[in-house]
C-alpha positions in Angstrom: 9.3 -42.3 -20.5 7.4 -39.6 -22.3 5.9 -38.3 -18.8 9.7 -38.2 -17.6 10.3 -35.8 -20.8 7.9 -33.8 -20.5 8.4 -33.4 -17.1 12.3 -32.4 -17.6 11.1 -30.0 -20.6 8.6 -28.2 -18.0 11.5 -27.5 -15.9 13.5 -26.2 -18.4 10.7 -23.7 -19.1 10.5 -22.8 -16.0 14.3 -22.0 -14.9 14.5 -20.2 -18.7 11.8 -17.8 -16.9 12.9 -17.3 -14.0 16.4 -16.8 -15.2 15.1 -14.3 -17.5 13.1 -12.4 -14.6 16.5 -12.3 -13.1 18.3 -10.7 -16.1 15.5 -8.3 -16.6 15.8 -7.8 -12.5 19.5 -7.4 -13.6 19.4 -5.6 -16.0 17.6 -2.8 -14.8 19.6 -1.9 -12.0 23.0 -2.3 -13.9 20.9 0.8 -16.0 20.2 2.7 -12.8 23.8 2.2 -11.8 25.1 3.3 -15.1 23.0 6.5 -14.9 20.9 5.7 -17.6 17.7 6.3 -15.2 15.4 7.1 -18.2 16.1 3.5 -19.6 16.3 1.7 -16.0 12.8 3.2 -15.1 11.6 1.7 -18.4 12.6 -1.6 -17.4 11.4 -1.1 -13.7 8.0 -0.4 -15.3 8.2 -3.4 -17.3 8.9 -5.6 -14.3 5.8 -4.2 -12.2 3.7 -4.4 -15.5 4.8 -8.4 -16.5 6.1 -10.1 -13.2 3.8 -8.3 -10.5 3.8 -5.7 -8.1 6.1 -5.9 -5.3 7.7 -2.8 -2.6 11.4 -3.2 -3.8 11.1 -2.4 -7.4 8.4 0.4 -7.1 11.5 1.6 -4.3 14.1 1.5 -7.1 11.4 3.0 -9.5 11.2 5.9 -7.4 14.5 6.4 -7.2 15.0 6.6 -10.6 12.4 9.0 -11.4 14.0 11.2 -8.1 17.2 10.9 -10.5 15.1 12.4 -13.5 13.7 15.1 -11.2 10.1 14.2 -12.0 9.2 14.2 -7.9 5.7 13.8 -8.2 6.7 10.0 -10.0 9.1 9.3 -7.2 6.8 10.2 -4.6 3.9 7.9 -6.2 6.2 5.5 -6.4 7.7 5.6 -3.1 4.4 5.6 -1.5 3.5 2.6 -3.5 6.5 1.0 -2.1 5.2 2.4 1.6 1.6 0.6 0.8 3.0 -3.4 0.1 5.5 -2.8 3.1 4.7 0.2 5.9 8.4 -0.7 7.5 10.2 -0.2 4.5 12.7 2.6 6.4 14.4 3.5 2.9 11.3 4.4 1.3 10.4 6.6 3.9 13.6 8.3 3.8 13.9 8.9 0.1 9.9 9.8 0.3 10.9 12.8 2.9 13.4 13.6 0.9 11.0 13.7 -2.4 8.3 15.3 -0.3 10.9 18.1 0.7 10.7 19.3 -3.1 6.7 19.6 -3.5 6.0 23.3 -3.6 2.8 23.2 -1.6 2.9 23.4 2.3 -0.1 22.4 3.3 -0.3 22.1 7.4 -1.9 19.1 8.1 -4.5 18.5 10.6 -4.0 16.2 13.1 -5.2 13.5 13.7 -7.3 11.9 16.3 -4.3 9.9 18.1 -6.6 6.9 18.3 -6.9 6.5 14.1 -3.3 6.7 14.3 -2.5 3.9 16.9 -5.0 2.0 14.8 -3.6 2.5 11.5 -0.2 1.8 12.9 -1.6 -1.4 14.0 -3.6 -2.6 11.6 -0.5 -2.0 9.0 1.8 -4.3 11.3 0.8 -7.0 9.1 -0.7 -8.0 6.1 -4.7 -9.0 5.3 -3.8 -12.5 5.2 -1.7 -12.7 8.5 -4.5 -11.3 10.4 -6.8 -13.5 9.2 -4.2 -16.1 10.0 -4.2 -14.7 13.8 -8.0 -14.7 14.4 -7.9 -18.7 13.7 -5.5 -18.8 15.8 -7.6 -17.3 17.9 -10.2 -19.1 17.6 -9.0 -22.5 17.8 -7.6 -20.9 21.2 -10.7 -19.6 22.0 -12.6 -23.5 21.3 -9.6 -25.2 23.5 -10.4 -22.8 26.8 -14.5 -23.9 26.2 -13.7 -27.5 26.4 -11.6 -26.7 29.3 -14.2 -24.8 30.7 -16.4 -27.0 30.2 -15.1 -30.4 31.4 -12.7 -28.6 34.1 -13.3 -29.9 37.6 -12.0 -27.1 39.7 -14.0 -24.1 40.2 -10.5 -21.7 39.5 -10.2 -23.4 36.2 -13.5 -23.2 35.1 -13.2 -19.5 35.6 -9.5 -19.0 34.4 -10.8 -20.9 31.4 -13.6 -19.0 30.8 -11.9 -15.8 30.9 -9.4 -16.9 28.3 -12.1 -18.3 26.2 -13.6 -14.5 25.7 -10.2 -12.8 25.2 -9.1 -15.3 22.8 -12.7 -14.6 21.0 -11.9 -11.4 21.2 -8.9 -11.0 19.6 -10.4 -13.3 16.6 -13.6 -10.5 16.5 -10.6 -7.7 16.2 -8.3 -9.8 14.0 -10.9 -10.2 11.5 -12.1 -6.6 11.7 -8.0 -5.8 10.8 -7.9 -8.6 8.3 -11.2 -6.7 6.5 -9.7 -3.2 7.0 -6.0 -4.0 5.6 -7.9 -5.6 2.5 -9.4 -2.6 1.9 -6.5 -0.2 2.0 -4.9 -2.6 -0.6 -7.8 -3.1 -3.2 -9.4 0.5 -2.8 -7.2 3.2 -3.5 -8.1 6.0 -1.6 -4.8 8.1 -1.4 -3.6 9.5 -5.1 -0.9 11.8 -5.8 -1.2 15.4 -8.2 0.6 14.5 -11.2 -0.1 18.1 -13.1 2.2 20.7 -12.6 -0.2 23.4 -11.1 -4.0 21.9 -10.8 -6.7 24.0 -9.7 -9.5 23.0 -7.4 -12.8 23.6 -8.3 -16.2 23.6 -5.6 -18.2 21.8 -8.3 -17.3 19.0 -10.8 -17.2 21.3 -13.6 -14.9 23.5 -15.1 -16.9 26.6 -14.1 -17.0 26.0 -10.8 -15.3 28.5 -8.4 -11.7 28.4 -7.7 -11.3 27.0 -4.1 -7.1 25.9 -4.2 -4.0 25.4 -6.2 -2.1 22.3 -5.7 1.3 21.4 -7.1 2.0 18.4 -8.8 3.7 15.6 -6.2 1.0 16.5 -3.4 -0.6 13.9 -2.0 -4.9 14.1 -1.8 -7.5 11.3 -0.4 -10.5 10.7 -3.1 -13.6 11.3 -1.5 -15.6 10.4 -4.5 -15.8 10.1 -8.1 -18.4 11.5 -10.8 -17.2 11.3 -14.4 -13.9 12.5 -15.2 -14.0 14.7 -11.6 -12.8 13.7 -8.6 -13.7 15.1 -4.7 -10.5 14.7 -3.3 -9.6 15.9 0.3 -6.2 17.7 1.0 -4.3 17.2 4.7 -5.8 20.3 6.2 -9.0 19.4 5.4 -9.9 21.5 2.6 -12.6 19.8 -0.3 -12.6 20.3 -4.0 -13.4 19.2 -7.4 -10.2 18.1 -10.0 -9.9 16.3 -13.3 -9.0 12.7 -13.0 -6.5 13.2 -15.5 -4.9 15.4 -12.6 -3.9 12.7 -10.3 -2.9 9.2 -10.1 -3.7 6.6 -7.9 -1.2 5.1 -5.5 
C-alpha cells in the first residue's frame, strides 16, 4: 500500500513538471506573439538554461532577438539552432536574412569541394546514429564471414567476401563520422563577434598591430586560445588576435 502511494505521488511530481515545462514553453511564445520580445527572450533563455538545449527554442530565441534588432544575438542563436539540426530550413532562412544586416562583407574563400561533401555528410545525422550504423555494419560485416566461410560455392564465397569488406568498411567510415560529429558538438570552434566594432590584433596583446575590423554579428573559427585572447580565423582566410570578451561561442 505504501509503495502504491508513493508510486502515485511520483507521478504526480512528474506531470506537475512537465506541465509546468509546458506553460513556461507556453508562456514564452504567447510573449513573443504579444510583442513583448524583450520578456519572451527572457523566458526562451530560461528554458535553454533549466530544461536543456534543443534547435526549436534557440530558433524562436533568435527570432526574438531579430525583433529587438540585436543581429549579432539572432545570428548566434540561429546558428545554434543550425548546429543540433543542420536541416532546419527556417533557421537558415531567418539566418540569411540576419546575416543580410552584418556590416562586414567579407568574400569567403572556397572551399575544397571535397570538405564540403564531407561536412554535408557527416551532418546528415547525429554522433549517436552513426555509431548506430557502423554496428550495423559490423554485425553485417560478421554475417558475410560466416558466409564466406562455411559457403560451398566458389561464387559465394567471393560474393561473400566482397560484402564482408564493404560492410567493414562502412563501420571504419561510420565510426570515423561518429568521432567527427562528436566533436563539432562538444568543441566549439565557430563563435560569433558580439562587440559592435572589434579590432584585430597580430599578437595577443593590446599593442599589437592593427590587422582588421570586424563588426559585431560576423562569424570567426577559434584557432586557439591564450588567456583572455583568441586566434580566430575570418572566411577569407585572414588571422588575428581579439579579446574573448569579443565573441561568443556558438
Amino acid at each position: 500500500m505504501i509503495k502504491r502511494f508513493a508510486n502515485i505521488f511520483l507521478f504526480f511530481c512528474f506531470s506537475v513538471s512537465v506541465l509546468a515545462q509546458d506553460v513556461t514553453l507556453k508562456s514564452a511564445n504567447n510573449l513573443y506573439s504579444k510583442g513583448d520580445y524583450t520578456a519572451a527572450a527572457l523566458q526562451y533563455e530560461i528554458i535553454l538554461e533549466k530544461q536543456g538545449i534543443a534547435p526549436e527554442v534557440y530558433y524562436n530565441l533568435g527570432n526574438a532577438y531579430y525583433k529587438l534588432n540585436e543581429t549579432n544575438r539572432s545570428i548566434l542563436n540561429y546558428e545554434r539552432a543550425l548546429r543540433l539540426s543542420p536541416d532546419f530550413e527556417d533557421a537558415k532562412i531567418n539566418l540569411s536574412m540576419a546575416q543580410a544586416k552584418v556590416i562586414d562583407n567579407i568574400v569567403y574563400s572556397p572551399d575544397f569541394f571535397i570538405m564540403n561533401w564531407m561536412n554535408f555528410i557527416v551532418k546528415l545525422m547525429s554522433s549517436n546514429n552513426w555509431l548506430y550504423f557502423s554496428v550495423i555494419m559490423l554485425l553485417l560485416s560478421i554475417i558475410a564471414c560466416f558466409i564466406f566461410l562455411f559457403a560451398n560455392s566458389r561464387s559465394a564465397r567471393k560474393t561473400s567476401f566482397y560484402f564482408s569488406t564493404v560492410f567493414l568498411s562502412f563501420c571504419i567510415v561510420s565510426l570515423v563520422f561518429s568521432g567527427v560529429r562528436k566533436d563539432q558538438l562538444v568543441n566549439h570552434r565557430d563563435a560569433i563577434i558580439m562587440s559592435g566594432v572589434v579590432v584585430a590584433k597580430s599578437s595577443p596583446d593590446k599593442s599589437g598591430t592593427d590587422l582588421f575590423q570586424l563588426h559585431e554579428g560576423t562569424k570567426v573559427k577559434i584557432k586557439s586560445t591564450l588567456g583572455n585572447w583568441v586566434e580566430i580565423k575570418i572566411g577569407n582566410g585572414e588571422i588575428g588576435w581579439v579579446q574573448l570578451e569579443e565573441i561568443e561561442r556558438i
